[in-house]
N, C-alpha and C positions, 0 to 999 in steps of 0.2 A: 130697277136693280134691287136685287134683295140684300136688306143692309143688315140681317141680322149677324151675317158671317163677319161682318167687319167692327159689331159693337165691343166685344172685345178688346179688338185696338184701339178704338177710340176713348174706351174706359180708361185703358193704361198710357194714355197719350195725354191723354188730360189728366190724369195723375199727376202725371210729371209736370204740365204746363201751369195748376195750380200751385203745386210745390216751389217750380221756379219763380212762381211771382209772387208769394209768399214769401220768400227768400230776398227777393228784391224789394218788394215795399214796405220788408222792415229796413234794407241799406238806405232806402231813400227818404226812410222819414228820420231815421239819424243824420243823411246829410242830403238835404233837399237839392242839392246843387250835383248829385251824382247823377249824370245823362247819360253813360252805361245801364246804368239800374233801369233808369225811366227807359230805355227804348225797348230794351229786356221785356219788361208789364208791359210794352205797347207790343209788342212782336207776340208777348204770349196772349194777350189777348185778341189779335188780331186771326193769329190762328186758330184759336177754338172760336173766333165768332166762326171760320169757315169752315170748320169742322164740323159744328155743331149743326151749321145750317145742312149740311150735304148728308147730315145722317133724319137731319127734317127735326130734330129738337129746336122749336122757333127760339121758347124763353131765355134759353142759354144765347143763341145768338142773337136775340134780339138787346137781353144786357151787356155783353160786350160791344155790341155796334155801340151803345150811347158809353160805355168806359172809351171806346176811340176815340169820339168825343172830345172827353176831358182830357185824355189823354196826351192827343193832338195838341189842344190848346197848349198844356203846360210844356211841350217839346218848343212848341213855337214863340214860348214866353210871354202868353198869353192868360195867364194862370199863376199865383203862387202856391206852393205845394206845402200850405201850413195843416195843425193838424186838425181841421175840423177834416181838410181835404184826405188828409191820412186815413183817417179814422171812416170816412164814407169809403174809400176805397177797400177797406179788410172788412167793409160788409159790404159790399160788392163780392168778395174774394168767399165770404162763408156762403152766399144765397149761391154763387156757384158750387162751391163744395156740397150745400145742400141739393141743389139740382142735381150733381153726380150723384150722390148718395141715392135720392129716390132712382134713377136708371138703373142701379147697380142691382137696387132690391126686386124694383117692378119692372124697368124696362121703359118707364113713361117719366116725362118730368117733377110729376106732384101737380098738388096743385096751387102751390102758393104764386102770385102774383107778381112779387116783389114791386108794387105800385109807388112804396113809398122812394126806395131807391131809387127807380128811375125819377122819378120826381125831382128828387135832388141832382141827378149826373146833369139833368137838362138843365135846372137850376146853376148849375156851377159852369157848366158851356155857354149858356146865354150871359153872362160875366162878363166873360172877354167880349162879346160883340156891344155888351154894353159900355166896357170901358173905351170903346171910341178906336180898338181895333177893328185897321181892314178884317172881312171876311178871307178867309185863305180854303184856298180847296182839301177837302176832306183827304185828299189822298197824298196831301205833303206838297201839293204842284210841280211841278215839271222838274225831273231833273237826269232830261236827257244830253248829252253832247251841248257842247254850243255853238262846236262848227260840228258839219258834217252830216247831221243828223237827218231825221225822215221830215222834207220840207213840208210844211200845210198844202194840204191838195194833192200832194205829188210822192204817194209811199213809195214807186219806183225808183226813189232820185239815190243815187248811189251814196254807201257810208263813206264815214271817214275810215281808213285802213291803215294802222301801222305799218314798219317796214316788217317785224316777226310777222304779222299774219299775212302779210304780201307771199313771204318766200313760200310759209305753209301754201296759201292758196294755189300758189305757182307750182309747188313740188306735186300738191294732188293732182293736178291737171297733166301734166309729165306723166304722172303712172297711171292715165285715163279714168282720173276720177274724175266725176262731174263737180264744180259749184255751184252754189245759188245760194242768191241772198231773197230770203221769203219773209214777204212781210204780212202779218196776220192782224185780219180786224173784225172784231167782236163787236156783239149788237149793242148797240147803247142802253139797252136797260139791262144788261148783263151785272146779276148785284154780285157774284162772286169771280171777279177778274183773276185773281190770282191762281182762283182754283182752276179756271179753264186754260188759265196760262200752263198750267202744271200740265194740265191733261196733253196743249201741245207739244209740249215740250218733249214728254214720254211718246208720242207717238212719232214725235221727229227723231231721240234716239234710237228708235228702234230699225230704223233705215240708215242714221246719218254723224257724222261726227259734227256737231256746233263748235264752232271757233270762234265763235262775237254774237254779243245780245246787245240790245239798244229798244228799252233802258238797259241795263245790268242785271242781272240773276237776281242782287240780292234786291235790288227797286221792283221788278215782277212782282216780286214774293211779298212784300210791305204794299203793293198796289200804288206803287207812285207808277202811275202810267194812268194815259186816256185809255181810250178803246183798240189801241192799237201797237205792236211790236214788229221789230226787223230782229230775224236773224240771220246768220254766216253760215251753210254748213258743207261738209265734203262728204258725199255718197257715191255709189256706183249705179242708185236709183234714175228714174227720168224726169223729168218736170213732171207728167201729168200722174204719175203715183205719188207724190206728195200733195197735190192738189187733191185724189182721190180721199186719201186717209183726214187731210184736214179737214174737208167741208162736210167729213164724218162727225165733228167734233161739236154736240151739242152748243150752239149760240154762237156760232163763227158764221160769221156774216159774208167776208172777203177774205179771199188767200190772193195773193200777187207774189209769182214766183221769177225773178229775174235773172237769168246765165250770169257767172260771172268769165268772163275769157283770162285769159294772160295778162293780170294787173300791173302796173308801175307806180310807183310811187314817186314825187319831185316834191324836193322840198318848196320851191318856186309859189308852187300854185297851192300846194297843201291838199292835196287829193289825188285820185287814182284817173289816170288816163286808161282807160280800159280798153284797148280798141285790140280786134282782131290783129290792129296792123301793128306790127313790130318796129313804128319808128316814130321819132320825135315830132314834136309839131314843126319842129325846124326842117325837118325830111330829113336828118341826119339819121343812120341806124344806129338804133338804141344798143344792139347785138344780147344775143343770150348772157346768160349771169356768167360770170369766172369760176373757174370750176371751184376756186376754196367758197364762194359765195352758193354754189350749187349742193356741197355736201353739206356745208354748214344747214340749207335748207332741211335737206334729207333728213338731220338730224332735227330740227327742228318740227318737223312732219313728225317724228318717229315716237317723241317725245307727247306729243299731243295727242298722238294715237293710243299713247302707252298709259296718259292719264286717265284719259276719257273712259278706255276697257277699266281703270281702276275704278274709278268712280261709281261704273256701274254695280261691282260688286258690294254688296254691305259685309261690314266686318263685325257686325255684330248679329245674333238671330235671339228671337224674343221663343221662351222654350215655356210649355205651362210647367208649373211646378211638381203636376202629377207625373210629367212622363221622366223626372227627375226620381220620384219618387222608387217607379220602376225599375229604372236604369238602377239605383241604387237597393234595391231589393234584389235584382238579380246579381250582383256583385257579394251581396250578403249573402246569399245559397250556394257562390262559388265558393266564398270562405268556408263555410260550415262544409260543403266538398273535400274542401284541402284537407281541412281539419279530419274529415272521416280518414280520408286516406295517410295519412301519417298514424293513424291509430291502429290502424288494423292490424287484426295479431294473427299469424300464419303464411303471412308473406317473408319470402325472405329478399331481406335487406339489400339489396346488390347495390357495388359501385353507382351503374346508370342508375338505379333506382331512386337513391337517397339525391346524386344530383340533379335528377329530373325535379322529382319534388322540391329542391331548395329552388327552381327555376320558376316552377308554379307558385312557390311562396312568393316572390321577388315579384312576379306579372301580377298575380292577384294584390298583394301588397299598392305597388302603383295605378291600379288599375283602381284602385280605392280611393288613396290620394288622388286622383284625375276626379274621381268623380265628386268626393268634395271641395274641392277647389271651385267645383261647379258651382256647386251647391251656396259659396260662401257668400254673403252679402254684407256691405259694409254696413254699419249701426249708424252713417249716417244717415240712412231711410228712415231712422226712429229720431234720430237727435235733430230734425229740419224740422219736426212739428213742436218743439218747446220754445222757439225765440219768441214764437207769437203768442206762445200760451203763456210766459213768462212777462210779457207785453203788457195782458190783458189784466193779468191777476196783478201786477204791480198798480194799474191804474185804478182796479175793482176796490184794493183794499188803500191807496195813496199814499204806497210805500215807494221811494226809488230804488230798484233793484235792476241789477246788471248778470246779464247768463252772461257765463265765459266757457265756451266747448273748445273740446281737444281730442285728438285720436278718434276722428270719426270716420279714419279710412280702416280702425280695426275691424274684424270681418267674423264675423257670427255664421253658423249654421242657420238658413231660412225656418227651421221650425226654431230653430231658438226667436232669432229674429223678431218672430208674429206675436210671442209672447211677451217680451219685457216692454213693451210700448206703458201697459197698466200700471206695472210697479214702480217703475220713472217718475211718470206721471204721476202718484200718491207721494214719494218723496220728492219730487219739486214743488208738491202743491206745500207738504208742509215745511220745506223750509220755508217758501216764500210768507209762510201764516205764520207758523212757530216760531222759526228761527231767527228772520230776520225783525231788527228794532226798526222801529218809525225813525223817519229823518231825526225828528226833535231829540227822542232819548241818544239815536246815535251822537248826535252832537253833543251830548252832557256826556257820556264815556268815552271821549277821544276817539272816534271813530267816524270815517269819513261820512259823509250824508246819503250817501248809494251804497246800499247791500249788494254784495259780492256771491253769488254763486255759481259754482266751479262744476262742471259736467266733465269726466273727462272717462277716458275708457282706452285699453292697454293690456295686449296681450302678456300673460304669464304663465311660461310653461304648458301644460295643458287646456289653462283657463285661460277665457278676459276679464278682467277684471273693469268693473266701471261704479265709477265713486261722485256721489254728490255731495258737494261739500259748499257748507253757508260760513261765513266771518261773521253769524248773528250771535245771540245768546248764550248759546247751546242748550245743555239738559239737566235740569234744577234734579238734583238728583234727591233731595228730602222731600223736595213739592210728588216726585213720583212714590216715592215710600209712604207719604201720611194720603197719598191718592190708592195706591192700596192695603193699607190700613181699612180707610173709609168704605174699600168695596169686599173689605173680610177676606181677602185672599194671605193676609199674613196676622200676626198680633205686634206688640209693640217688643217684646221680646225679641223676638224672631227680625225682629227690622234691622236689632242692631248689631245682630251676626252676619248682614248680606254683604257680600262683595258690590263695588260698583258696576261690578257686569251684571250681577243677579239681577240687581232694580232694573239696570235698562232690559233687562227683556222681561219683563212686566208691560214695558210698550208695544210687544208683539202680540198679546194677547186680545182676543176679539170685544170689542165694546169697552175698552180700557182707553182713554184720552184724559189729559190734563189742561187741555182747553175749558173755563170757567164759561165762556157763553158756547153755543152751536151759531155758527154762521156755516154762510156757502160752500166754505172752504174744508172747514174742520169742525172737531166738536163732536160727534157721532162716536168714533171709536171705532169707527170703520178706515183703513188707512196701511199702517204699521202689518196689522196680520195680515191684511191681502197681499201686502209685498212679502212677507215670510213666508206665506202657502204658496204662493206662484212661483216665487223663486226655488222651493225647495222642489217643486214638482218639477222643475227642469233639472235635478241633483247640480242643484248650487247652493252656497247660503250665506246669511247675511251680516255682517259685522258694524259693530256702532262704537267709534269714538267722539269724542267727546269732554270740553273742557268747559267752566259753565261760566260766561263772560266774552270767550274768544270764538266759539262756534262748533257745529259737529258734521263728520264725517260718517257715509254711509258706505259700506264697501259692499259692493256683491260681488261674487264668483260664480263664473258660469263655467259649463263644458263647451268647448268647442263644439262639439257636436252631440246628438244624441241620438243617432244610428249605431255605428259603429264605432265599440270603447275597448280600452284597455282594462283585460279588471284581473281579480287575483279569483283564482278560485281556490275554497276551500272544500272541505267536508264537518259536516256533522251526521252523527252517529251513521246512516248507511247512505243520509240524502248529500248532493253537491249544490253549493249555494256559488254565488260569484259577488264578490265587492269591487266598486267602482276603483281604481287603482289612483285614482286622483284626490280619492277621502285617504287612502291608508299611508299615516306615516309611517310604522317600522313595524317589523314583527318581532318580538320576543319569547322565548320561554322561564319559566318561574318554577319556584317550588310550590302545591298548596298549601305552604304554611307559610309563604309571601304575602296573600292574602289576607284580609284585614277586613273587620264591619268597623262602620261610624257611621252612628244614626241609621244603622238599617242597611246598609249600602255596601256592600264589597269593595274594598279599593285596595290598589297597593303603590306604594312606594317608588318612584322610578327617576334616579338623577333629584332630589328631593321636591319632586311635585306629585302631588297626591291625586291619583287616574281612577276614576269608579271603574268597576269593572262588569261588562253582562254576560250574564253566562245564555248562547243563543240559541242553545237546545230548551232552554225554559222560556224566555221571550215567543221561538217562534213553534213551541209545543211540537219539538220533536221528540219521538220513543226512542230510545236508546238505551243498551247494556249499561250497567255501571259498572266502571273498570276503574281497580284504582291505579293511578300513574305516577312516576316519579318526579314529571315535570308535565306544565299545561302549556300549548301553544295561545299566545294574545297575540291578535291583530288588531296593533293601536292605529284609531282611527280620529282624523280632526276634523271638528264641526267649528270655524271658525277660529278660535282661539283657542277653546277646549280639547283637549282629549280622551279618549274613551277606549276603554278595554275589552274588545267582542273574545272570549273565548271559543276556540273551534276543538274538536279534534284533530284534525291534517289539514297543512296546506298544499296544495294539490301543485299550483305551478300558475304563472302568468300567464295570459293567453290573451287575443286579443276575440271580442264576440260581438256578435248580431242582440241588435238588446230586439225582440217584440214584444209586442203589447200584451197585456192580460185579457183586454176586452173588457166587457159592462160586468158581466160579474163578477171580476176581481177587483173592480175600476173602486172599491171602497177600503182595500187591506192596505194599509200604512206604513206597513212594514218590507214589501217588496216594491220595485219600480217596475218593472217590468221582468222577462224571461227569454232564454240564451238556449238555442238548441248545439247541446255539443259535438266534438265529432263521433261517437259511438250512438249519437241519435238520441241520448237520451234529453231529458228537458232541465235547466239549473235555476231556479229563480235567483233574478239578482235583487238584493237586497239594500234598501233605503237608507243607508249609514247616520242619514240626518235625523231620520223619527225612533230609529233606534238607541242612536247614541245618547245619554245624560244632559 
């Protein structure tokens, strides 16, 4: 079988199954007595050991076979789940993470061994057999029926059958469907039962509707079973075609396929009399069902047929992201379509005309939202990998600290998505280092002995909004001023005119920290400006409060998306520019004697707060007439808390556009994001309001 077609899903199958047990052995190691969580880590590991093994990666299934292991043990309470046992297991969980990782780059395992860990798993299984626990079977032991069941020696011997699956069996025979109950047996050194189980399963729906397993679907699946299964099913096939397709089925040893006739059920005996013949053991006639017993059947048949067809269909489908990307590029070139044709000048306007076009607005319009809605993925794909990193640095550094998440079904654009993972990540690492106090000094300031920090994220308006926030120290705002004093970016004058916003964004600057040693964590000065450069390259930006005793918040603001935006377009002198419509608060006109310098700077006066102002014909060196005007148009634009004054000539009108890319050679100009093809075809750069603005 060629397995390269299916690595793929196997990549994103064990994504998820990592994830899920990350998620779970941090619930179980805050409360060891959660036996949801532990079956959860035994299911997810039990499936990629089968996975693993059937795609032929040995090392990954050969570590989870001994995680079963311990695994088993501690379900059986044969194990306490303290944390040395925790602690082996989330490296367990990384040597697997690192095994995906090399698949993902090369295709092959690596080649690390992981010798010491298994060392230990075997270490911690031989435990229980030493503490003077029976051995129990690896697969959980038996847990089939305890009447009825397939007797030792004898797979023909008939099951126990409720009265529901009586009448079904009954009704399918009435509309000349066949029964049988087949029982299947796999070779004994068959090491993946579950997966062959599977395989029969699938080849028996494809001919049959099943109505009873023995074990249970969900016991198959966990491998509590010997070498052998019964099932129930209704076909219109014959015995010797289900015999042909199963002894197709790699490592099936024996198929026994048994008719079932016209069953009855007596409570008496607790089993099914099966017999051709229609009458009691008394010789009395048992006679046909009453007819309310016969529709009731019907429906009960109709019902099982109706679920079974459901089941087979999946309601989800797994989509790459490029053909998302498509789908969503062609929807961009229908807009910029629409857009040409509402421009067009020498057509005349007719009644159907203008309502066609408001029709094609409204389809393309929806046709947009459909396909971001696609597109959207919830942030908690990003927010499942901080518990355990928040885990690990609390122990690294011997701080008590508590992550508290919220709003992680808000839902991001997938390219936003891929990127905020890094910037998270640098403000949780410093609060956990900066922000939060050691147990000890917490207890000298009235403050609880576990540091508090709050992840949380919450759509606004056009943006999400997601904020990290610590109950540590917060931000010594004069330790930051005589920190750049010492690195010469100000004098001592100049310190004592700053605002407390000025100092803290001295934090954003690169190789700028207030950390006195370098450790693991912090210390470099690398941190702060990688979250302001990523963040703004997505056009969002970043806000810091902050109170120095009780703790600091970090707020970012994203766009929703960053295909298709609302923006304002203007003009300068003969070019058309476009602004993100989610920077711009208001538009204004002034007189130019509104205008004002301080210290160099243009600014005027608005509702009494003082707005620098940029004039963008000079920032982004356009030619233009000089014309003098009676009044200038400002589009005031917020970075954060600030305001800022762009001077245009014209604003042109809302609209909604297709942002693309500049490409590698413009991939350096900091003052555009990207570029917008309008409807008259011509080209708009949209402009970066964040590196422009003061």
């Amino acid at each position: 079988m060629e397995m390269g077609q299916y690595l793929e899903i196997f990549i994103e199958e064990t994504k998820e199954h990592l994830n899920n047990m990350n998620q779970c052995l941090l619930r179980l190691e805050k409360n060891p007595r959660d036996g949801a969580a532990l079956n959860e880590i035994f299911r997810a590991a039990h499936t990629l050991k089968g996975m693993s093994a059937t795609m032929g990666f040995n090392k990954m299934s050969g570590l989870t076979h001994e995680m079963e292991d311990v695994l088993q043990a501690l379900r059986s309470g044969g194990l306490n789940s303290g944390s040395n046992l925790a602690d082996l297991l989330f490296k367990c969980l990384d040597a697997l993470e690192s095994i995906l990782n090399n698949i993902v780059e090369t295709g092959d395992e690596g080649s690390g061994e992981y010798i010491h860990i298994i060392a230990l798993l075997k270490d911690f299984a031989g435990r229980r057999i030493a503490a003077g626990e029976a051995e129990k079977d690896h697969d959980g032991g038996s847990s089939r029926e305890t009447t009825g069941d397939i007797c030792a020696g004898h797979p023909t011997a008939v099951l126990q059958i409720n009265q529901y699956e009586q009448n079904v069996i009954n009704k399918a025979i009435e509309a000349k469907m066949n029964a049988f109950q087949i029982t299947v047996v796999l070779n004994k050194g068959c090491l993946l039962k579950s997966a062959r189980a599977f395989i029969v399963f699938q080849t028996l729906e494809r001919k049959s509707e099943i109505i009873k397993s023995v074990p249970a679907v969900e016991d198959i699946e966990d491998e509590k079973f010997d070498n052998e299964f019964t099932v129930v099913v209704l076909s219109r096939e014959d015995e010797e075609s289900f015999k042909k397709d199963l002894y197709a089925v790699s490592e099936v040893e024996e198929v026994i396929v048994v008719p079932l006739l016209t069953v009855y059920y007596t409570d008496k005996k607790d089993n099914f009399e099966s017999p051709e013949y229609k009458k009691g053991l008394d010789g009395t006639e048992t006679g046909k069902a009453e007819s309310d017993d016969a529709e009731e059947a019907e429906d009960e048949f109709a019902k099982v047929e109706s679920v079974a067809k459901k089941s087979k269909t999946g309601k989800t489908v797994r989509v790459d992201i490029s053909r998302l990307d498509v789908l969503l590029n062609l929807v961009s070139e229908l807009i910029i379509q629409k857009s040409r044709l509402d421009g067009l000048e020498g057509i005349e306007k007719t009644k159907d005309y203008v309502e066609t076009l408001e029709y094609l607005e409204r389809i393309t319009t929806s046709l947009h939202d459909a396909v971001m809605k696609v597109r959207m993925v919830p942030v908690e794909s990003v927010f499942n990998r901080f518990p355990r990193m928040i885990r690990d640095i609390s122990r690294d550094i011997g701080k008590e600290i508590v992550l508290n998440m919220s709003g992680e079904e808000t839902e991001l654009d997938r390219t936003v998505i891929d990127e905020i993972g890094e910037p998270l990540i640098h403000l949780l690492r410093n609060a956990a280092d900066h922000g939060i106090e050691s147990a000890e000094k917490r207890k000298e300031l009235g403050k609880p002995p576990a540091g508090q920090i709050n992840l949380r994220a919450y759509q606004d308006g056009s943006s999400v909004v997601i904020e990290v926030e610590d109950d540590g120290q917060g931000i010594d705002i004069e330790k930051v001023k005589r920190k750049a004093i010492e690195k010469g970016l100000i004098d001592d004058d100049a310190a004592g005119s700053l605002s407390k916003k000025d100092v803290i964004d001295f934090l954003f600057l690169p190789s700028f920290s207030t950390a006195e040693t370098v450790t693991g964590l912090s210390g470099r000065g690398v941190g702060l400006d990688v979250v302001k450069t990523k963040i703004e390259s997505l056009g969002g930006n970043v806000e810091i409060e902050t109170a120095y005793g009780k703790g600091s918040r970090f707020i970012i603001r994203l766009p929703l998306t960053l295909a298709i935006i609302q923006a304002l377009l203007v003009r300068i002198g003969e070019e058309k520019y476009a602004i993100q419509i989610s920077s711009v608060n208001q538009i204004i006109k002034v007189f130019p004697d509104e205008i004002k310098t301080v210290n160099k700077q243009e600014v005027i006066l608005l509702r009494n707060e003082v707005i620098p102002i940029i004039r963008l014909e000079k920032a982004l060196k356009v030619q233009k007439e000089e014309k003098l005007r009676k009044k200038l148009t400002i589009v005031i634009v917020r970075k954060g808390e600030r305001l800022t004054g762009f001077v245009v000539d014209d604003v042109i009108c809302q609209q909604e556009i297709v942002q693309k890319p500049l490409g590698k050679l413009l991939s350096g100009v900091k003052t555009v994001t990207s570029a917008t093809i309008l409807g008259d075809g011509s080209v708009a750069l949209i402009l970066d309001a964040n590196s422009l603005a003061v």
